[in-house]
C-alpha positions as CSV (number, residue, x, y, z in Angstrom):
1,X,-7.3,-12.6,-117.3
2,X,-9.1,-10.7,-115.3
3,X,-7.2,-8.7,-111.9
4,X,-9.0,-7.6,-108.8
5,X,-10.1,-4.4,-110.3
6,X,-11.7,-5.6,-113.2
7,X,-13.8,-7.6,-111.6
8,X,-14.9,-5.1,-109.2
9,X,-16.3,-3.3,-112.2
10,X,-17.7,-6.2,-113.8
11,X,-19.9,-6.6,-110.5
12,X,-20.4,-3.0,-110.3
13,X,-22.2,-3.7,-113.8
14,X,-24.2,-6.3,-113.5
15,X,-25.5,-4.1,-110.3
16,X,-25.7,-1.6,-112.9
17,X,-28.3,-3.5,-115.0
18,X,-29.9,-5.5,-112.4
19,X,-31.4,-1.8,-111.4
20,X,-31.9,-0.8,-115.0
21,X,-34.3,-3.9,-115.5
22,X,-35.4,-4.6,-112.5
23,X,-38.7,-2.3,-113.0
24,X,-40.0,-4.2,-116.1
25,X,-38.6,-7.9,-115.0
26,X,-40.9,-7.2,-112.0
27,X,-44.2,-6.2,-114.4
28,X,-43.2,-9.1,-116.9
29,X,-43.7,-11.7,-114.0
30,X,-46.1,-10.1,-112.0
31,X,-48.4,-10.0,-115.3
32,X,-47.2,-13.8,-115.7
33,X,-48.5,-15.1,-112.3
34,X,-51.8,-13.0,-113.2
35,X,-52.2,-14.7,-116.2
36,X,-51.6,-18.2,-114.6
37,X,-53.9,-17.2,-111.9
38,X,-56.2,-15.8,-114.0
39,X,-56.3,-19.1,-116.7
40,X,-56.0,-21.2,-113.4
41,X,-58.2,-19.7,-110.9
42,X,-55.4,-21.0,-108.2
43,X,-53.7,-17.9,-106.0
44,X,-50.4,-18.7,-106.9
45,X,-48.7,-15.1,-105.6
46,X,-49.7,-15.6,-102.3
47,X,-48.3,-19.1,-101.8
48,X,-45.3,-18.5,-104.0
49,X,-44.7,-15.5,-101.7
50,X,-45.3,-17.7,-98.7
51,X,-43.3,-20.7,-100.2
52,X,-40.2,-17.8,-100.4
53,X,-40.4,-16.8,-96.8
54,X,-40.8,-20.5,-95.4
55,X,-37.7,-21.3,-97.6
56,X,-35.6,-18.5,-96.6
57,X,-36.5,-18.9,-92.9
58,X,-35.5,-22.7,-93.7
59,X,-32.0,-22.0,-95.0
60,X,-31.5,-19.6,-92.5
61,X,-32.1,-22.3,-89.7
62,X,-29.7,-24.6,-91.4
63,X,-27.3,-22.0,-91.5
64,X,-27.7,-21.5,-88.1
65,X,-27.5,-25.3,-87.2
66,X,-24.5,-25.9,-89.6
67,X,-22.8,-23.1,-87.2
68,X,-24.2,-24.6,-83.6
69,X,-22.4,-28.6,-85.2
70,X,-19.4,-26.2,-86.4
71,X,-18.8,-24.7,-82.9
72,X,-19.7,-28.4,-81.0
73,X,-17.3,-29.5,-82.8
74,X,-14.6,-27.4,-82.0
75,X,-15.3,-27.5,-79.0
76,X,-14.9,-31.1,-78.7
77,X,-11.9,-30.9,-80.5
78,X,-10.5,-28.6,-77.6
79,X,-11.7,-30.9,-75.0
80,X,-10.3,-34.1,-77.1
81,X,-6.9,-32.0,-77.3
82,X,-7.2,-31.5,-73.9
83,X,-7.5,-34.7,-72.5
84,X,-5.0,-35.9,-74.9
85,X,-2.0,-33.2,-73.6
86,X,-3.2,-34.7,-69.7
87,X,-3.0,-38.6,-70.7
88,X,0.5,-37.3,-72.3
89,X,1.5,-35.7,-68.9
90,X,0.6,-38.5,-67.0
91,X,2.2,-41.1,-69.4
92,X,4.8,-38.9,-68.9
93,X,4.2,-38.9,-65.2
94,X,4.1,-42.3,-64.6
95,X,6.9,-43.2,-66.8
96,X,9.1,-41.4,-64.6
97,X,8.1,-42.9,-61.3
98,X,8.9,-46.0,-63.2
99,X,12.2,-45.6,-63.1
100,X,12.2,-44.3,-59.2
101,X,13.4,-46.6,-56.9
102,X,14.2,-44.3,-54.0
103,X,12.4,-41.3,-52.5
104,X,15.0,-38.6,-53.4
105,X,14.3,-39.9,-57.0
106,X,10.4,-40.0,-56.7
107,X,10.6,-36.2,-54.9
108,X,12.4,-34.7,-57.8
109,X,9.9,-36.4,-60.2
110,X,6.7,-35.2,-58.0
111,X,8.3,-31.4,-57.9
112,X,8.6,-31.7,-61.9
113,X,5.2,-33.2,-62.8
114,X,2.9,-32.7,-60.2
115,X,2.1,-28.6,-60.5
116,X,1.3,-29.0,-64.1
117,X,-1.4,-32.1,-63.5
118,X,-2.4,-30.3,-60.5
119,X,-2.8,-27.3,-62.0
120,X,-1.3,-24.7,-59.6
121,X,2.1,-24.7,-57.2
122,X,0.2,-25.2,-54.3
123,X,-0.1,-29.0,-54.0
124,X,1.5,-30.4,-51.9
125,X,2.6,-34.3,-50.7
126,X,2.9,-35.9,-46.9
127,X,4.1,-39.5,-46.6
128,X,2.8,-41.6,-43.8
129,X,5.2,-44.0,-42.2
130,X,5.3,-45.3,-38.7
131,X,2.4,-43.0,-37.9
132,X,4.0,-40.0,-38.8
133,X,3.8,-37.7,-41.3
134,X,7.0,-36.6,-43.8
135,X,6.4,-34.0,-46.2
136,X,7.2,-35.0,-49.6
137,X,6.6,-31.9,-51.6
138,X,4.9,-28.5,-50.7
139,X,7.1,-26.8,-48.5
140,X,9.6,-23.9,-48.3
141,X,12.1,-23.6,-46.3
142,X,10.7,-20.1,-44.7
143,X,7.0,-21.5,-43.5
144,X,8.3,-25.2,-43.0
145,X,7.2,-26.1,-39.3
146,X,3.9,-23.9,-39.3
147,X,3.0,-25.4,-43.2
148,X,3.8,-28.8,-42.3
149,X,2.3,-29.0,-38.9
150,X,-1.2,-27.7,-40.3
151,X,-1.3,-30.1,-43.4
152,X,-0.2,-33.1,-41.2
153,X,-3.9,-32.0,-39.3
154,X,-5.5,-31.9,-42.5
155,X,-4.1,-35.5,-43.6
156,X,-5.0,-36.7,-39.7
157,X,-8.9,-35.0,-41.0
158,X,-8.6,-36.9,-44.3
159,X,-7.7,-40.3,-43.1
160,X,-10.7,-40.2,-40.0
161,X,-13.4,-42.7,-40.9
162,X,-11.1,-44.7,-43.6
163,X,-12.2,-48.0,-43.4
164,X,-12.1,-48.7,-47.0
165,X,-9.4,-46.9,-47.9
166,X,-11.2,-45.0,-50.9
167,X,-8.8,-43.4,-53.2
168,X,-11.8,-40.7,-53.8
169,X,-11.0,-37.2,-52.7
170,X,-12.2,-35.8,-49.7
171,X,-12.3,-32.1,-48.3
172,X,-10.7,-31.7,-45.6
173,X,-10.5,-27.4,-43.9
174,X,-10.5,-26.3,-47.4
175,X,-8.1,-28.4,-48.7
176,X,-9.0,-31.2,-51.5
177,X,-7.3,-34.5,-50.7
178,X,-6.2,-37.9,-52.0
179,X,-5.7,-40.7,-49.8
180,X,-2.4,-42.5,-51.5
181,X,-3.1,-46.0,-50.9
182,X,-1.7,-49.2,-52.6
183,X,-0.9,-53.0,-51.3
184,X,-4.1,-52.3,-48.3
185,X,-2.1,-49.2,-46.9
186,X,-2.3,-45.8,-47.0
187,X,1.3,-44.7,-47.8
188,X,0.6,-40.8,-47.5
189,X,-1.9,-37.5,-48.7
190,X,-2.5,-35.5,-51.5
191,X,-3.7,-32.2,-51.0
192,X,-4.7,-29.3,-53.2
193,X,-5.6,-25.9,-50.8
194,X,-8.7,-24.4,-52.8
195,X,-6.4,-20.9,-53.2
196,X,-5.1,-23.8,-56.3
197,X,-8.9,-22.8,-58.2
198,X,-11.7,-25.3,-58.5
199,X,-11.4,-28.7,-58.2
200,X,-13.4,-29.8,-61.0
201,X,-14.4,-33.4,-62.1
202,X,-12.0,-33.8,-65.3
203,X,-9.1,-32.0,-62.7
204,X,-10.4,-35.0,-60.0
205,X,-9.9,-37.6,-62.4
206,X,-6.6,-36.4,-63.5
207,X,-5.2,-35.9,-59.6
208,X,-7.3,-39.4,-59.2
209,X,-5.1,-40.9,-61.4
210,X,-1.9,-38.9,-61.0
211,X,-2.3,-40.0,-56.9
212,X,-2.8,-43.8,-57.7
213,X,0.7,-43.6,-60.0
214,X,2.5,-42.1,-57.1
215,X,1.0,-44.5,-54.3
216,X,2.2,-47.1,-56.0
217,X,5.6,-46.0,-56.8
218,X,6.0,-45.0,-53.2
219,X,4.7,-48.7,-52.1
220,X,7.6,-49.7,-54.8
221,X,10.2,-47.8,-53.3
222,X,9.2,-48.9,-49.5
223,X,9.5,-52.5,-50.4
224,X,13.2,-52.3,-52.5
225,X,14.1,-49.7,-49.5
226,X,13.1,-53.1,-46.8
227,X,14.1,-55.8,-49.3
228,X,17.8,-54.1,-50.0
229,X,17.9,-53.6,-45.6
230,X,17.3,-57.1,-45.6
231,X,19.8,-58.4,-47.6
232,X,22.3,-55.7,-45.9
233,X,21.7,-56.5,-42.7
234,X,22.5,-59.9,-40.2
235,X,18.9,-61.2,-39.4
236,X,19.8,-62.0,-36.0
237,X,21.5,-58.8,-34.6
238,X,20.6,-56.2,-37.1
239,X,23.6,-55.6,-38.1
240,X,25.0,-54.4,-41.2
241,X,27.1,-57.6,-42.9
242,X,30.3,-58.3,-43.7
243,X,29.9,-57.5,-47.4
244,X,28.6,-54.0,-46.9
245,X,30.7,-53.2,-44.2
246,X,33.3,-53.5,-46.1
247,X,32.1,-51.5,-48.8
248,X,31.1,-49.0,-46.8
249,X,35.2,-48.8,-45.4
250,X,36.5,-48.1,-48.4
251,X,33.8,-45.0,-49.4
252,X,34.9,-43.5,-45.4
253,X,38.5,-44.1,-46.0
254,X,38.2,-41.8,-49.3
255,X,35.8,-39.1,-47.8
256,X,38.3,-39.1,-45.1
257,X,41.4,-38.5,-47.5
258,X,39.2,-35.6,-49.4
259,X,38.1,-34.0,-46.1
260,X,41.1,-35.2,-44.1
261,X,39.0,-35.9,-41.7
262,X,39.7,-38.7,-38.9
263,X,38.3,-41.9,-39.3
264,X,38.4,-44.8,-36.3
265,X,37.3,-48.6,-36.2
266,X,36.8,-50.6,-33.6
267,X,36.7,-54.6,-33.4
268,X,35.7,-56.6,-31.0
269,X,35.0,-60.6,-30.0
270,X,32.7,-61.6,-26.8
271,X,35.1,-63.9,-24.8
272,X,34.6,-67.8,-23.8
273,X,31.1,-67.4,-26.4
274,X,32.1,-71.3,-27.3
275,X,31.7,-71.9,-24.0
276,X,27.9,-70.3,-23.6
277,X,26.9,-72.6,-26.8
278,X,28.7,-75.7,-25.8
279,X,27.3,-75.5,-21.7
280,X,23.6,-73.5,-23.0
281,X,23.1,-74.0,-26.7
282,X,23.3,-71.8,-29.3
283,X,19.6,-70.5,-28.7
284,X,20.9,-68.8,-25.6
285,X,24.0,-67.7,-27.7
286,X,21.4,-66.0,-30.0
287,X,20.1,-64.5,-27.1
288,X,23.2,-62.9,-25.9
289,X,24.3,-61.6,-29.4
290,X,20.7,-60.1,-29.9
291,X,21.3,-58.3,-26.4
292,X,25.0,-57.1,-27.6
293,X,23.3,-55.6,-30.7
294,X,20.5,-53.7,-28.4
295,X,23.6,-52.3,-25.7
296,X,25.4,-51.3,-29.2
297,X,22.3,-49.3,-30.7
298,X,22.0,-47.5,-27.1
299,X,25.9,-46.4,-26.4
300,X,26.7,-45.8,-30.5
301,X,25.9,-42.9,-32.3
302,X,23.0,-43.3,-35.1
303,X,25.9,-42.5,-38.1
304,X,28.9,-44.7,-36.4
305,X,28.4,-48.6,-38.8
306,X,27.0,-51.4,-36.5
307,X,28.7,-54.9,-38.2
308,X,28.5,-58.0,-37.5
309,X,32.0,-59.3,-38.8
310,X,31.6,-62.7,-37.6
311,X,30.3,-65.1,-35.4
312,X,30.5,-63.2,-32.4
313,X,32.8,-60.9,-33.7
314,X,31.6,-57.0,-34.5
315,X,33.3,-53.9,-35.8
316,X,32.3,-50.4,-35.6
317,X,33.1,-48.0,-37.7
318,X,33.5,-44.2,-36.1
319,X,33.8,-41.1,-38.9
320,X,35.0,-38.2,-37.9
321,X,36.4,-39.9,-34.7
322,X,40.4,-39.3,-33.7
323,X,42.1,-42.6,-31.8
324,X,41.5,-40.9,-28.3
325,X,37.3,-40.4,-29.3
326,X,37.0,-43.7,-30.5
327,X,39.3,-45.5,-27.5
328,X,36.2,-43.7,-25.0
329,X,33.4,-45.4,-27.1
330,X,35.5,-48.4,-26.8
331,X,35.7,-48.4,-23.0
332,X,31.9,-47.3,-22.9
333,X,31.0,-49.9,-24.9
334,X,33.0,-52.6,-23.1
335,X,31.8,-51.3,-19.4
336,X,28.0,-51.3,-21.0
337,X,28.8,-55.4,-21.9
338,X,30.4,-56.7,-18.9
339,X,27.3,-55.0,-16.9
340,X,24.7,-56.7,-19.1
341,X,23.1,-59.4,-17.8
342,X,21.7,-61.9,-19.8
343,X,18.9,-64.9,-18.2
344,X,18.2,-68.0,-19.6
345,X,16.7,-71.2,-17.9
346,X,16.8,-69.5,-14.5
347,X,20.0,-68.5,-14.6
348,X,22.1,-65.4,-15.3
349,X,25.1,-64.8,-17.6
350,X,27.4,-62.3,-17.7
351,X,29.6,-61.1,-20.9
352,X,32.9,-59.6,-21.3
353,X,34.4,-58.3,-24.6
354,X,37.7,-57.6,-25.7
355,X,38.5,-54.9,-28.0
356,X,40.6,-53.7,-30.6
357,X,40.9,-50.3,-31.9
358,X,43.1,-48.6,-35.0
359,X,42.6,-45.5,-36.7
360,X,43.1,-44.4,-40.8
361,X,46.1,-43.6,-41.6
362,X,47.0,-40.1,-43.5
363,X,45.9,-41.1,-47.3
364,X,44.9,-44.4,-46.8
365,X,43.0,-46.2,-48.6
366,X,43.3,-49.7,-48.0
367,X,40.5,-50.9,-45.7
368,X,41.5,-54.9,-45.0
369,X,44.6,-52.5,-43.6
370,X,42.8,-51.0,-41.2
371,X,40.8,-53.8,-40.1
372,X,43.9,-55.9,-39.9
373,X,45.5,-53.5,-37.5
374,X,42.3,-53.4,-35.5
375,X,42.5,-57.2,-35.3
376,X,45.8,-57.4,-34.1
377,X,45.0,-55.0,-31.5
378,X,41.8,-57.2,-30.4
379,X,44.3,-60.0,-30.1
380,X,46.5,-58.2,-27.7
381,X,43.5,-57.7,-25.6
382,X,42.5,-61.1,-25.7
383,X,46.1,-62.2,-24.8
384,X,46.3,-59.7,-22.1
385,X,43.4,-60.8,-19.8
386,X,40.1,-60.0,-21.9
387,X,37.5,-57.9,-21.2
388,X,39.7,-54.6,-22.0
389,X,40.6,-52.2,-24.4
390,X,44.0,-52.0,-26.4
391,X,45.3,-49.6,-29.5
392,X,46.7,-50.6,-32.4
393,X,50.8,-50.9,-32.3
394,X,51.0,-48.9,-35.7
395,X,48.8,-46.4,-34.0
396,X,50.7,-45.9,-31.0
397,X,53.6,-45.5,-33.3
398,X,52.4,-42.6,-35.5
């Protein structure tokens, strides 16, 4: 019933009249304690006065403390809300590593995630394989080289003395960092450059933990990367397989028809090899496939596909290589052979190959095609005194 305004008024009156009686409210009880003092002979006005401080000092302290539990509180709150939105971002983190099986994947992931764990855009990632260093994340092209050369020192600081391999940072020429290790190895570095801002203990813990998720995941993504080699590749020779050879035919023959590019293949069979197992044993025939697989990874380029097709049968696969190109590999690669020499029980053996070589056609993308004219080619050699090189008839034809 009663708006803002009215009861401004009514306060203003009851002001009003606190003032009118305030003078003889003040004698009535002040003659009251006198006559209770006065009947009593206690000095009740002083204590009462002092029993009025104390309790106004009193509430005033609670007050105070009520404020101090007020602001803890928020303040924990914050903190609680803070470590809550970093266990988020590394749930997040780590669920996406989890579905990284390769290092292409697990870079795009680490660029995403790692600034906002990290705090800044600084941070940066090397990998450690062989004994060298490969930068992960970090790095522009501009400043590559010089960047990359003076973190790969401050990784080679970090790792000196690492006996236990200690996942706990270390500073290292004003960089903070991480060793990565999982499985007993140290797979690479974490650095943050103290340009990032301090490196606090809740910002440790959370590049503590965000390091150990990545370690692992790389560890991960090393062993599918040796197990998935392994299964591609001929124990023996370390050669691609059949299987993925072939595979591997069909996806050149169709970047070959996009780009129209060239696209070669060579096949070819070490002759009289029955006879090296049947007079040495198939341990020295082992020994002389091994050796063609070395003199292959020497003449061969690092993108032409080493196979082993069969038992001693091999095909290479040459992209961007015209008939005349892949006809010189082939007569390199058959001079490299017959001057191998192979010794086994105090005696030396020497190889010969024969060789067939065919070249894609214009569109085509049928690669049993292509091997089969390579084959046939192979077979001409073979029937035309070994140890040579001869094209494909459909070849010489187009």
């Amino acid at each position: 019933m009663l708006g803002g305004r009215d009861r401004s008024l009514l306060a203003g009156l009851a002001v009003a009249v606190i003032v009118v009686f305030a003078q003889p409210i003040e004698r009535y009880l002040l003659n009251l304690v006198q006559e209770a003092e006065r009947s009593s002979g206690l000095a009740l006005g002083p204590a009462l006065l002092i029993l009025t401080a104390v309790f106004v000092f009193h509430q005033q302290g609670k007050r105070q403390e009520a404020r101090a539990r007020a602001l803890a509180a928020e303040a924990d709150a914050m903190q609680a809300g803070a470590r809550t939105a970093g266990m988020e971002r590394l749930v997040n983190f780590g669920q996406a590593l989890g579905r990284s099986l390769d290092l292409e994947t697990i870079r795009d992931v680490v660029m995403q995630h790692l600034p906002t764990l990290a705090g800044t855009e600084d941070a940066w990632v090397l990998l450690r394989a062989r004994g060298r260093w490969q930068a992960l994340v970090g790095t522009t092209r501009e400043t590559r080289r010089e960047v990359e050369r003076a973190r790969e020192h401050v990784a080679d600081r970090a790792l000196v003395g690492d006996s236990t391999l200690t996942t706990e940072g270390v500073t290292a020429e004003g960089h903070f960092c991480l060793r990565l290790a999982a499985g007993g190895d140290v797979v690479g570095v974490l650095g943050l450059p103290e340009t990032g801002g301090p490196t606090t203990e809740a910002r440790q813990r959370v590049l503590a933990t965000a390091g150990a998720l990545l370690a692992i995941s790389l560890r991960n993504a090393q062993l599918f990367h040796e197990i998935r080699e392994t299964s591609l590749r001929d124990g023996l020779t370390g050669c691609y397989n059949r299987t993925h050879a072939l595979e591997v035919i069909d996806t050149e023959l169709r970047r070959a028809r996009r780009s129209q590019l060239p696209l070669s293949l060579i096949m070819f069979d070490l002759d009289h090899f029955k006879d090296i197992n049947d007079r040495f044993g198939h341990l020295c025939g082992d020994a002389v496939l091994a050796g063609v697989s070395s003199k292959m990874r020497d003449v061969l380029r690092g993108s032409d596909l080493k196979c082993r097709y069969g038992g001693e049968e091999f095909l290479v696969l040459l992209p961007e290589t015209p008939l005349e190109g892949a006809k010189r590999v082939a007569d390199s690669l058959c001079r490299e052979i017959a001057d191998m020499r192979v010794t086994w029980n105090d005696e030396t053996l020497s190889i010969t190959a024969s060789f067939g070589v065919s070249v894609a056609l214009p569109a085509e993308i049928d690669g049993q095609a292509l091997i089969g004219r390579a084959d046939a080619a192979l077979y001409r050699a073979k029937d035309q005194g070994r140890n040579c090189v001869r094209l494909s008839i459909e070849t010489a034809v187009a």
